[in-house]
NULO-842576 format. One line per 2 residues: their letters; for each residue x, y negated, z of N, C-alpha, C. Coordinates in Angstrom, 1 decimal, padded with zeros to 4 digits. Atoms other than C-alpha are relative to their C-alpha. Example, Ala and Ser with C-alpha at 12.3 -4.5 7.8 and 13.67 -1.06 7.14 Angstrom:
as> 000.9 001.2 000.0 012.3 004.5 007.8 000.9 -001.2 000.0; -000.9 001.1 000.0 013.7 001.1 007.1 -000.8 -001.1 000.8
END
This chain:
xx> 000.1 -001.0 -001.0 000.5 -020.1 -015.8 001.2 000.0 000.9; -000.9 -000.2 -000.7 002.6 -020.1 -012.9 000.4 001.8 000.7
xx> 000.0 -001.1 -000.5 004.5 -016.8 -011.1 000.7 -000.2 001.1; -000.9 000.1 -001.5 005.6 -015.9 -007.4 000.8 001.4 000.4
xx> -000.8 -001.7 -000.7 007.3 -013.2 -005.5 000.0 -000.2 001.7; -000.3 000.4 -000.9 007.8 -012.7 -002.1 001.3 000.5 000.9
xx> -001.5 -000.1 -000.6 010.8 -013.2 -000.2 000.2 000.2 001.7; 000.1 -000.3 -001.9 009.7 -012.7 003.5 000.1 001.9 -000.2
xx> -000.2 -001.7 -000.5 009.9 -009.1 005.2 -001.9 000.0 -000.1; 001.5 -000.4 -000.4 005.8 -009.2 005.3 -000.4 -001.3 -000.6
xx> 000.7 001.0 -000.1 003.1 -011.9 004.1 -000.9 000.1 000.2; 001.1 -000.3 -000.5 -000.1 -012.1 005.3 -000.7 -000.8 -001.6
xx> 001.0 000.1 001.1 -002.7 -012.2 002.2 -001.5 -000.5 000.5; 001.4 000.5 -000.5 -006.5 -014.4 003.0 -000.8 000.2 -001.0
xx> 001.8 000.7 000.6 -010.2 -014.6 002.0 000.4 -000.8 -000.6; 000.1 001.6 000.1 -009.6 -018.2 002.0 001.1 -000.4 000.3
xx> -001.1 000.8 -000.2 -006.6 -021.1 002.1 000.1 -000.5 001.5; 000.4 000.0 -001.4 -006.7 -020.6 006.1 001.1 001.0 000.6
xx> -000.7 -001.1 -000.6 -004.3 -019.3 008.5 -000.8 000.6 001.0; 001.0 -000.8 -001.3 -007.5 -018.8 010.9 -000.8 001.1 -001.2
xx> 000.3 -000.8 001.1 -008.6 -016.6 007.4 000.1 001.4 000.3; -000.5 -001.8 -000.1 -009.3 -013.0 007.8 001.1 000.4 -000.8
xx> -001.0 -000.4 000.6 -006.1 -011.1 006.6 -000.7 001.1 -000.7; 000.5 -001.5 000.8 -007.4 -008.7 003.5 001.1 000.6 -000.3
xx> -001.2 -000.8 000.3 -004.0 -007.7 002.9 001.0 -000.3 -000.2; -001.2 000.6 -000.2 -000.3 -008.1 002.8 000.8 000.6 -001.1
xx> -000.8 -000.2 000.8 002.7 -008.5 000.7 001.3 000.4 000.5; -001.9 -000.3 -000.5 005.9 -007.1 001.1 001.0 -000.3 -000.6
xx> -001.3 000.9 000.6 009.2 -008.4 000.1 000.0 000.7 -001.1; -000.5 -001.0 001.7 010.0 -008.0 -003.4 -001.5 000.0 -001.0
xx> 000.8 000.1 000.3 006.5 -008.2 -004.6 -000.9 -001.1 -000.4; 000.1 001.2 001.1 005.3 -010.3 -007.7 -001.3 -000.1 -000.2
xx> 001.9 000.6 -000.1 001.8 -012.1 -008.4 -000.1 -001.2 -001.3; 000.2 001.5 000.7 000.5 -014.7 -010.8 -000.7 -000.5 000.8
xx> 000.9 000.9 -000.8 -000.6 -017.5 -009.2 -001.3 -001.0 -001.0; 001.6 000.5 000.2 -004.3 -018.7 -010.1 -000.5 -001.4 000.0
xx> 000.6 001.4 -000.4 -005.0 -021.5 -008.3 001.4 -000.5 001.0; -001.5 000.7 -001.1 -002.4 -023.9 -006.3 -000.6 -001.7 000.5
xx> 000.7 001.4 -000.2 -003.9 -026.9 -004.2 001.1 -000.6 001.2; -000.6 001.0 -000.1 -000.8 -028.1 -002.8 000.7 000.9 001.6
xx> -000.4 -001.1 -001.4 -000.5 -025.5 001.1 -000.9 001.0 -000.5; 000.8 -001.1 -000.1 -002.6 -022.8 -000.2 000.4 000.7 -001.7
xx> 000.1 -000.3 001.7 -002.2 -020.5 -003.8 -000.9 001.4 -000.1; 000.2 -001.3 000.5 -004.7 -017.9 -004.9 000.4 001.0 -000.4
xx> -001.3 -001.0 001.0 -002.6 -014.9 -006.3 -000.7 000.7 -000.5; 000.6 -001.6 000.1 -003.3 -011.6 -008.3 001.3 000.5 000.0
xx> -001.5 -001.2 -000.3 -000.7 -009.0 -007.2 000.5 000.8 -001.9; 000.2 -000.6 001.2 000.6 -007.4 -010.4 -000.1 001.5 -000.1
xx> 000.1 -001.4 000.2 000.8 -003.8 -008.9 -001.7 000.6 000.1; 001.7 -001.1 -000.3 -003.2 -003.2 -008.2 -001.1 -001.3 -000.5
xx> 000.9 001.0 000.4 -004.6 -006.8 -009.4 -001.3 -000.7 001.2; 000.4 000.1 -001.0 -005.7 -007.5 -005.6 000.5 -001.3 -000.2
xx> 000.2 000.8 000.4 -007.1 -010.9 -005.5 000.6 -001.5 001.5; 000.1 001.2 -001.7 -006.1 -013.7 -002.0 000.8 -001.4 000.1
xx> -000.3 001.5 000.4 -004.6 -016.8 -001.0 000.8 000.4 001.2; -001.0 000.1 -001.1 -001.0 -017.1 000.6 000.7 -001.5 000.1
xx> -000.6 001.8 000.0 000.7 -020.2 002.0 000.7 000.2 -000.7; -000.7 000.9 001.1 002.7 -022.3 -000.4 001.6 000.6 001.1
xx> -001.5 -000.2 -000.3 005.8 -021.9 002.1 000.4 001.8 000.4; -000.7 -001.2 -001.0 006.0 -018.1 002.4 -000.1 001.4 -001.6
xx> -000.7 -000.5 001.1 007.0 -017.3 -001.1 000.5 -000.8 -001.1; -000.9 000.6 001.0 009.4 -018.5 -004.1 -001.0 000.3 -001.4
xx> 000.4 000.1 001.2 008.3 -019.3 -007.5 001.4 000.8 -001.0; -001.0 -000.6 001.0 009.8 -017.4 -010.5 -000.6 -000.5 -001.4
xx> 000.4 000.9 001.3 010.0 -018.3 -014.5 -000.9 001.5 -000.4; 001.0 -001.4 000.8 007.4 -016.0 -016.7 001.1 001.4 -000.5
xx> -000.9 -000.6 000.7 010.4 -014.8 -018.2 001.0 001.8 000.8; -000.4 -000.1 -000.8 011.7 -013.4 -015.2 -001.1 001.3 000.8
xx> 000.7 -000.5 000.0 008.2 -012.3 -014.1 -000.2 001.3 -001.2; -000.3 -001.2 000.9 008.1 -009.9 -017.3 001.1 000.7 -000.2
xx> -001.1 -000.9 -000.2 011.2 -008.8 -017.0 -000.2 001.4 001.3; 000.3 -001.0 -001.6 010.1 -007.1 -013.4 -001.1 001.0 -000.8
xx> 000.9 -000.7 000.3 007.1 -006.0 -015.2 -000.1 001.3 -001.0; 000.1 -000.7 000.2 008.5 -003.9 -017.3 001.0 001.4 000.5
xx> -001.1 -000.8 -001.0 011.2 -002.1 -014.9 -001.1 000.8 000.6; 000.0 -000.9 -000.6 010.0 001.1 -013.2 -000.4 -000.6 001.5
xx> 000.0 000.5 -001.5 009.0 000.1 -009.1 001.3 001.0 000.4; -001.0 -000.4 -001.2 012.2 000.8 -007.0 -000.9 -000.2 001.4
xx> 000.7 000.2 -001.8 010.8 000.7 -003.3 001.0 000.4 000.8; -000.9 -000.2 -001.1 012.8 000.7 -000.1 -000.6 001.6 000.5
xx> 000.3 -001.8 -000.6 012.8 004.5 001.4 000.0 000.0 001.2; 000.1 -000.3 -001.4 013.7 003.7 005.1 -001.0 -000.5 000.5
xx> 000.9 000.6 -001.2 011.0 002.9 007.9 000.2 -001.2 -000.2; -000.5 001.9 000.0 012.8 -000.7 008.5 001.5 000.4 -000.4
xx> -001.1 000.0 000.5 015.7 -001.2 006.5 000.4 -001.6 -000.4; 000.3 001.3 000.5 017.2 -004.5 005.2 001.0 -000.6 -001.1
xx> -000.6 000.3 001.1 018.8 -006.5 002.5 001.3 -001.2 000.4; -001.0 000.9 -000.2 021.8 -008.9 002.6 000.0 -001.0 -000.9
xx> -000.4 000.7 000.6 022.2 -012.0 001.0 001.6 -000.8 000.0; -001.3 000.5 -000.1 025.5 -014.0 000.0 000.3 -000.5 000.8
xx> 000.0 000.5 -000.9 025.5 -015.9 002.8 000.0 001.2 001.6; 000.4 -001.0 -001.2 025.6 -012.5 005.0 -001.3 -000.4 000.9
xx> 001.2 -000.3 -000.9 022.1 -013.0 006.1 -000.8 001.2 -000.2; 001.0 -001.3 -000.6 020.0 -010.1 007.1 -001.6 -000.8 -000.3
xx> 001.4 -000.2 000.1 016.5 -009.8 005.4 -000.7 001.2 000.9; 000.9 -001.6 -000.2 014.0 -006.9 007.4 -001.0 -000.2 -001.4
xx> 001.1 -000.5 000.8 012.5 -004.9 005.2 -000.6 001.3 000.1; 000.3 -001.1 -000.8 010.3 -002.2 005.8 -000.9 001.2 -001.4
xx> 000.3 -001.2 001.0 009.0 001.0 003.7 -000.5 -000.4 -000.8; 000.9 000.8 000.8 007.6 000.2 000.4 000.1 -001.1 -000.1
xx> -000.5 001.0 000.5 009.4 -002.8 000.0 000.0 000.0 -001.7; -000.6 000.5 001.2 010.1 -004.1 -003.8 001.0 -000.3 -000.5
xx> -001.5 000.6 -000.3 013.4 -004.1 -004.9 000.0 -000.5 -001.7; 000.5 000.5 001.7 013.1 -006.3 -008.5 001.6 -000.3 -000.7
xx> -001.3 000.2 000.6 016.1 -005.8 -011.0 000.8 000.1 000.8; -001.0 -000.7 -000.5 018.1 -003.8 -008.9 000.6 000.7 -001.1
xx> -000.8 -001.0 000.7 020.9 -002.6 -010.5 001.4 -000.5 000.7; -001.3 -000.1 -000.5 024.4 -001.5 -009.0 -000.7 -000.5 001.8
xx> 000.3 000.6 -001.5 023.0 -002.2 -005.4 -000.3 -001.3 000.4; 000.3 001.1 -000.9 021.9 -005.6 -005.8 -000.8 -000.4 -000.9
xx> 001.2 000.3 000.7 018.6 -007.4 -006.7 000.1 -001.6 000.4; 000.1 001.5 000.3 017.0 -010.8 -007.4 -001.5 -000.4 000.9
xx> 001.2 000.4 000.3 014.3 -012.4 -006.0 000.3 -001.2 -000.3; -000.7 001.9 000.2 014.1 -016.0 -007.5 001.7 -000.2 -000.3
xx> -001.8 -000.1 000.3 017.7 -017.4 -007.1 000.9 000.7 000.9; -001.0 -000.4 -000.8 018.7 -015.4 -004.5 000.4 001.7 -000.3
xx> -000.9 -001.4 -000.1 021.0 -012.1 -004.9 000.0 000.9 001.2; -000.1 -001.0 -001.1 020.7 -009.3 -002.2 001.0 000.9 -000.6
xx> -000.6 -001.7 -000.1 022.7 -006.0 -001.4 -001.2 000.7 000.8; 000.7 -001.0 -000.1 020.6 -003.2 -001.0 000.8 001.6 000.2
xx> -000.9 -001.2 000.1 022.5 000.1 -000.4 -000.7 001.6 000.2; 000.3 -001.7 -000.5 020.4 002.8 000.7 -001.1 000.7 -001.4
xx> 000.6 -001.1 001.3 018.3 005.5 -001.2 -001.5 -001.1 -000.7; 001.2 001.0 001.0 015.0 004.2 -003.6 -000.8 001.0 000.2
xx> 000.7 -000.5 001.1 012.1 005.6 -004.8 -000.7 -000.4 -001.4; 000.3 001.2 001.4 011.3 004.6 -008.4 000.0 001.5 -001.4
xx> 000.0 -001.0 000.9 010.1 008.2 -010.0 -001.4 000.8 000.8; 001.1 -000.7 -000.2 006.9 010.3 -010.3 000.6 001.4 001.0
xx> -000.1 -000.9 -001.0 007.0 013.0 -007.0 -001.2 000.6 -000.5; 001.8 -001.2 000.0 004.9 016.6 -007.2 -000.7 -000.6 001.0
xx> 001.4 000.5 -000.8 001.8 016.3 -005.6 000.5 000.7 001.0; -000.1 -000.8 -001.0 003.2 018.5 -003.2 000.8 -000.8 001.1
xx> -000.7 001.0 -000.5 005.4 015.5 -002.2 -001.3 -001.3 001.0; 000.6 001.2 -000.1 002.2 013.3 -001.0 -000.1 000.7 001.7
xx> 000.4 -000.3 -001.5 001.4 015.2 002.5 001.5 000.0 000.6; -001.0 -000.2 -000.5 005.2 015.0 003.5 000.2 -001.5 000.0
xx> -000.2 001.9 -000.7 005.2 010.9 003.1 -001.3 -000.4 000.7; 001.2 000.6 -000.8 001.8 010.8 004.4 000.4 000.5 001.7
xx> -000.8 000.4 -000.9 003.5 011.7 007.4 001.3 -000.6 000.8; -001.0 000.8 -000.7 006.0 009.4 007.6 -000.5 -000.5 000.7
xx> 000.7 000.6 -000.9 003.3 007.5 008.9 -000.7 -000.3 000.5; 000.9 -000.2 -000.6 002.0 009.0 011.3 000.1 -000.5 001.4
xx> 000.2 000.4 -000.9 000.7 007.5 014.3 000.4 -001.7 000.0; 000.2 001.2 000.8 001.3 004.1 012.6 -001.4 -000.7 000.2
xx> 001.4 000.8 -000.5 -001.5 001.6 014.4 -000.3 -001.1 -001.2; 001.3 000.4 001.1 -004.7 000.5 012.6 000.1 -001.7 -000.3
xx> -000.2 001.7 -000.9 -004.6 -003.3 011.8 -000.8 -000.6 -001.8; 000.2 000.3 001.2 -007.2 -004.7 009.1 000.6 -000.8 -001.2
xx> -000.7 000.6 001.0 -005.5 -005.5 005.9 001.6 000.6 -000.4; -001.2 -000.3 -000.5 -002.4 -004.0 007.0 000.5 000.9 -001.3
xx> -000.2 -001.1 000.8 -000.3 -001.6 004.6 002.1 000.3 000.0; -001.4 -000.3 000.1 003.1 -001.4 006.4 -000.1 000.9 001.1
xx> -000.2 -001.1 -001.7 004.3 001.0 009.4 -000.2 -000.8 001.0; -000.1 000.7 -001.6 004.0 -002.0 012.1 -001.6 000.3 -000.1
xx> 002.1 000.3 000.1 -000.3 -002.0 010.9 -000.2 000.3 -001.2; 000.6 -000.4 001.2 -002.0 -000.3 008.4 -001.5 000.3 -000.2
xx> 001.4 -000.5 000.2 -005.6 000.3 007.4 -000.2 001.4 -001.0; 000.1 -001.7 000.5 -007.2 003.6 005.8 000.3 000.0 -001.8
xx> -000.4 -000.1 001.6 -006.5 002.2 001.9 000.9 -000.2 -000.2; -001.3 000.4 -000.1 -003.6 000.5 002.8 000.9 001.3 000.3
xx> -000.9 -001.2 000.0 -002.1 003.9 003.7 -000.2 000.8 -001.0; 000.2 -000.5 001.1 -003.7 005.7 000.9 001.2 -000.8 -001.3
xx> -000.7 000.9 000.8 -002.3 003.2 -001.6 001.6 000.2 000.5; -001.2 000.2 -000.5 001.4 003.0 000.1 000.2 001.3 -000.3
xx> -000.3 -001.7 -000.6 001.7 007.0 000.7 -000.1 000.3 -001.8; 000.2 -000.2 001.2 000.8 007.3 -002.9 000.9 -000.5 -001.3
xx> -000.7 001.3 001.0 003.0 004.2 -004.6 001.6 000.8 000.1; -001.4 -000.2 -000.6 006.0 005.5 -002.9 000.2 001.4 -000.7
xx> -000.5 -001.3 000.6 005.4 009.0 -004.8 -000.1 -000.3 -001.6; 000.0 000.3 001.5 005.1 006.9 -007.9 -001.1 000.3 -000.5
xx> 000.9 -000.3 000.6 001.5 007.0 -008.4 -001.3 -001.2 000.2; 000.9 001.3 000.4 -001.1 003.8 -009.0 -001.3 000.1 001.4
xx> 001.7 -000.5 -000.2 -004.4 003.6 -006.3 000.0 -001.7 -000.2; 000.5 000.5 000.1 -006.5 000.8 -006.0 000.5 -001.2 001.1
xx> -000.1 000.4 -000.8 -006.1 -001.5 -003.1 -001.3 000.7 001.5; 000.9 -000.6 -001.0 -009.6 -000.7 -001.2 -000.7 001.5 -000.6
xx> 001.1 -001.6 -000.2 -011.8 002.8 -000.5 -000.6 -000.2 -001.2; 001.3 -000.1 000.9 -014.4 001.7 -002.5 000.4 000.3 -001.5
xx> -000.2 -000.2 000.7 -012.5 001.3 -005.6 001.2 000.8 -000.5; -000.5 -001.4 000.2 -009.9 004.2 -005.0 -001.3 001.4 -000.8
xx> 000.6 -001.3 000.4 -013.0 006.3 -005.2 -000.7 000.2 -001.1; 000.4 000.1 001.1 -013.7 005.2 -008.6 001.3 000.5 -001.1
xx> -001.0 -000.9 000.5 -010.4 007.2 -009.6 000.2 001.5 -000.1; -000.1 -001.7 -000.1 -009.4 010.5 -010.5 -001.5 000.7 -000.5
xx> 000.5 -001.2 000.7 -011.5 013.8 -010.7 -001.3 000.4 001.2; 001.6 -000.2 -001.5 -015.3 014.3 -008.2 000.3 002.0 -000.2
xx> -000.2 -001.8 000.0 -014.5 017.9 -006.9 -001.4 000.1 000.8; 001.3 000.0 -000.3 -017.9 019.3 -005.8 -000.3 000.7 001.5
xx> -000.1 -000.1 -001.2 -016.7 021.2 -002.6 001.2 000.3 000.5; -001.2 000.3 -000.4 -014.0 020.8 -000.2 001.1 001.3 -000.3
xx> -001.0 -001.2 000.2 -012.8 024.6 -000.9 000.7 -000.3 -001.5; -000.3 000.6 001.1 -012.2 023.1 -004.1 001.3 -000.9 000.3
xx> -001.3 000.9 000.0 -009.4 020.8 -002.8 001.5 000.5 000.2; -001.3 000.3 -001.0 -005.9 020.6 -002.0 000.6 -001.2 000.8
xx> -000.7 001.2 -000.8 -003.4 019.2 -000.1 000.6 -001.2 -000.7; -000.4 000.8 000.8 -002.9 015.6 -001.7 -001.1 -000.6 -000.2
xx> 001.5 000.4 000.5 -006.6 015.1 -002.8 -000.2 -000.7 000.9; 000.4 000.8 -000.6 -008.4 012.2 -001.4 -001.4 000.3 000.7
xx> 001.4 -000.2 -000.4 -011.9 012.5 001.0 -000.5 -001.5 -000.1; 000.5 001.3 -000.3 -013.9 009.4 000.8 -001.6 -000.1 000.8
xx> 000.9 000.1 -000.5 -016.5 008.3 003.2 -000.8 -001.3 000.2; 000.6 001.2 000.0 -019.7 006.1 003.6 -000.6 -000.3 001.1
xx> 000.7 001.0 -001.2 -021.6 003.9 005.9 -001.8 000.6 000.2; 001.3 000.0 000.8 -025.7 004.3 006.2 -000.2 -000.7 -001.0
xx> -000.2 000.9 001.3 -025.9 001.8 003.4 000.4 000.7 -001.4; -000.7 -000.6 001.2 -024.1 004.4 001.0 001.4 -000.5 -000.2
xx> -000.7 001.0 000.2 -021.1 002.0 001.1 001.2 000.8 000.2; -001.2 -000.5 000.0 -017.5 003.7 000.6 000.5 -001.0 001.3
xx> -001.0 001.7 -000.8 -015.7 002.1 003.7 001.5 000.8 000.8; -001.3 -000.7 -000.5 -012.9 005.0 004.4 000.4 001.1 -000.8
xx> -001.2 -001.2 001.3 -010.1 007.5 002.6 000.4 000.5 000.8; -001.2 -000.6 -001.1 -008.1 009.9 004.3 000.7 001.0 -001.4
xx> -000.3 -000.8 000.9 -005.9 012.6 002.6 000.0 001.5 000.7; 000.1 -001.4 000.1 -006.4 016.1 002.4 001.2 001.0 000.8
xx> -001.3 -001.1 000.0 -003.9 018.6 004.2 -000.7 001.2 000.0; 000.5 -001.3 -000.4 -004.2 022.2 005.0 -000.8 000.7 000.3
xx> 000.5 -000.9 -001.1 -006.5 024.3 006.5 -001.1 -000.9 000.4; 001.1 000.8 -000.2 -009.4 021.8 006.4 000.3 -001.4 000.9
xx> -000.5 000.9 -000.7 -007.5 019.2 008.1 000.3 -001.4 -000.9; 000.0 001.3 001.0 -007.4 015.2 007.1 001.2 -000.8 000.6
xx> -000.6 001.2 -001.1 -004.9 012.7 008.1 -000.8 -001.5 -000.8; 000.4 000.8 000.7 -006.3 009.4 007.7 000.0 -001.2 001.6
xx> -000.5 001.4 -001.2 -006.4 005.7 010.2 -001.6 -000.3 000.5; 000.9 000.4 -000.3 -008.6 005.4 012.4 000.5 000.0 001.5
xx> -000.7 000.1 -001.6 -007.0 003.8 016.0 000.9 -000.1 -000.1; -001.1 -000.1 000.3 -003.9 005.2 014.5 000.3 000.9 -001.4
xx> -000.1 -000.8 000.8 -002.6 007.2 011.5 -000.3 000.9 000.6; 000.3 -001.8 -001.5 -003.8 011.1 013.2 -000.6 000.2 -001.4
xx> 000.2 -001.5 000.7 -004.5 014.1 011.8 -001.7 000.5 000.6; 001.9 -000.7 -001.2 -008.6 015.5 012.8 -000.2 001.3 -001.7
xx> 000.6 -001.2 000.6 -010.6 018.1 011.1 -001.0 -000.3 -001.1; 001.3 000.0 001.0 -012.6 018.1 007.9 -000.9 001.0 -000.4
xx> 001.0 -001.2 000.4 -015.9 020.0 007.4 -001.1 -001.1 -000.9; 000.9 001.3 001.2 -018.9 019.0 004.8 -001.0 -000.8 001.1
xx> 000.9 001.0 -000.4 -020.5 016.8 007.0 001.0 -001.4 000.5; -001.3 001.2 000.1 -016.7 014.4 007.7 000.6 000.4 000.7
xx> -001.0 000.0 -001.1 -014.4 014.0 010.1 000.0 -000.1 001.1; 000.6 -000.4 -001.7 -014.8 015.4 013.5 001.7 000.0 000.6
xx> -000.9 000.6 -000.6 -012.3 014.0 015.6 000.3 000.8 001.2; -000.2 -001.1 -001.3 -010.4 016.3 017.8 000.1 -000.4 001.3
xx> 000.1 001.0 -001.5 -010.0 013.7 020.8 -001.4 000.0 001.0; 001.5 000.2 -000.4 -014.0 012.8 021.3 -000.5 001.0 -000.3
xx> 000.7 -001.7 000.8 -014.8 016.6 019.5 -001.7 -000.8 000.0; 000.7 000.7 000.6 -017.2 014.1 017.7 -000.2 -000.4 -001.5
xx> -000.5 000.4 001.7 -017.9 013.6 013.9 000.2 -001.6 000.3; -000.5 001.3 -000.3 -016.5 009.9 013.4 -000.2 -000.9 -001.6
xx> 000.0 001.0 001.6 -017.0 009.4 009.5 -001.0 001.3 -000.8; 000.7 -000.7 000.4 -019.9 010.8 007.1 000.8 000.0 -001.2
xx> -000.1 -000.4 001.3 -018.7 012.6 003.9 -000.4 -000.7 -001.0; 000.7 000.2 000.6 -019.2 011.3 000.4 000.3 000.6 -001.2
xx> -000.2 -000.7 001.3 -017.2 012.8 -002.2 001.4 000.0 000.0; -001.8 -000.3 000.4 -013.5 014.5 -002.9 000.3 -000.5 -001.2
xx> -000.1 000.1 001.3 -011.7 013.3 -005.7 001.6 000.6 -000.1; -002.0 -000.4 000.4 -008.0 014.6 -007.2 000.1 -001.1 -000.8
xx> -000.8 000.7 001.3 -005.6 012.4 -008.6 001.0 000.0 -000.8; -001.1 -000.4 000.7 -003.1 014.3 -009.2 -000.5 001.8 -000.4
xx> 000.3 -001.2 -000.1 -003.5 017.7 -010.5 001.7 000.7 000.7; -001.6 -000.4 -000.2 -000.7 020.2 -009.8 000.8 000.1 -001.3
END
């Protein structure tokens, strides 16, 4: 079994060993995978934080020993805390790195990926936050444009913000909707929620294909155009722009209690 990491500020994650490949999702620096398959420009991966499955080029991450890989695996996630922030190597070069980065065997201010050493200086996150803490990072990023696959502040999609907004308070989701909403606790009506709780919504089909999170006063934030804030009643999310519903209801879930 081989292992990777990635050492770019972003990687674009595929379907298929294609750079014309739909993007289903990305990696961000600092973030470790077994690799599956490897045919030479293309490697299958499974991520190790959610077990999300794609194929990234051969040149846009470093191999690591297993040894090395378990070692990360059993450390705590550090994550970068600013918007875009970035790392230094010995050579004073400038990595970007951007929220929800990976910072692997950090300690004293400086981490590893592979054989290279960074500085790191600014604050972490790498500890369980109250639930009261999830509507206060779910606006860091807001107004953060829609971009399928996406799950940084330049482009994000509606799981990819769920998942991010969630990781960063030190708490597990899934990668996509569908299999978020196979988490946690089915509340049976929205007066039933709080702020932090997830809404999930379906297609005609029945088909989970959006998340948002719960604030206040019947209000959702969640990506649709852009991160934005609209209105939740039981029939979904009526969109205060078009004063149009825009997504049909399917079921609340908690994941965190208080």
């Amino acid at each position: 079994m081989l292992y990777g990491i990635c050492n770019l500020s972003i990687a674009p994650l595929r379907a298929v060993g294609s750079h014309v490949s739909e993007m289903t999702n990305q990696i961000l620096f600092g973030e470790h995978f077994t690799i599956l398959e490897n045919d030479g420009d293309w490697s299958k991966i499974k991520l190790a934080f959610d077990d999300f499955e794609g194929y990234i080029s051969n040149n846009q991450f470093a191999t690591i020993a297993k040894d090395t890989f378990e070692e990360i695996a059993t450390q705590n996630i550090a994550c970068s805390s600013e918007i875009v922030d970035f790392v230094i190597n010995s050579k004073n070069e400038l990595t970007t790195i951007c929220i929800g980065s990976h910072l692997p065997l950090l300690k004293d201010g400086k981490l590893q990926i592979a054989a290279t050493v960074y500085d790191y200086k600014s604050k972490i996150f790498n500890s369980q936050l109250p639930k009261s803490a999830i509507v206060k990072m779910a606006f860091t990023f807001l107004n953060c444009p829609y971009l399928w696959g996406g799950k940084s502040p330049f482009g994000i999609d509606c799981s990819g913000f769920t998942q991010m907004v969630y990781k960063l308070c030190g708490y597990k989701l899934f990668r996509n909707a569908k299999e978020q909403a196979a988490q946690g606790e089915v509340l049976s009506f929205i007066e039933e929620s709080e702020p932090g709780d997830l809404a999930f919504f379906d297609n005609e089909e029945g088909e989970i294909i959006h998340v948002g999170i719960i604030l206040n006063n019947y209000n959702i934030i969640h990506v649709h155009g852009k991160v934005r804030i609209d209105t939740l009643d039981h029939s979904g999310i009526f969109n205060l722009d078009t004063q149009k519903h825009t997504h049909k209801l399917r079921v609340i879930k908690r994941i965190i209690s208080l």
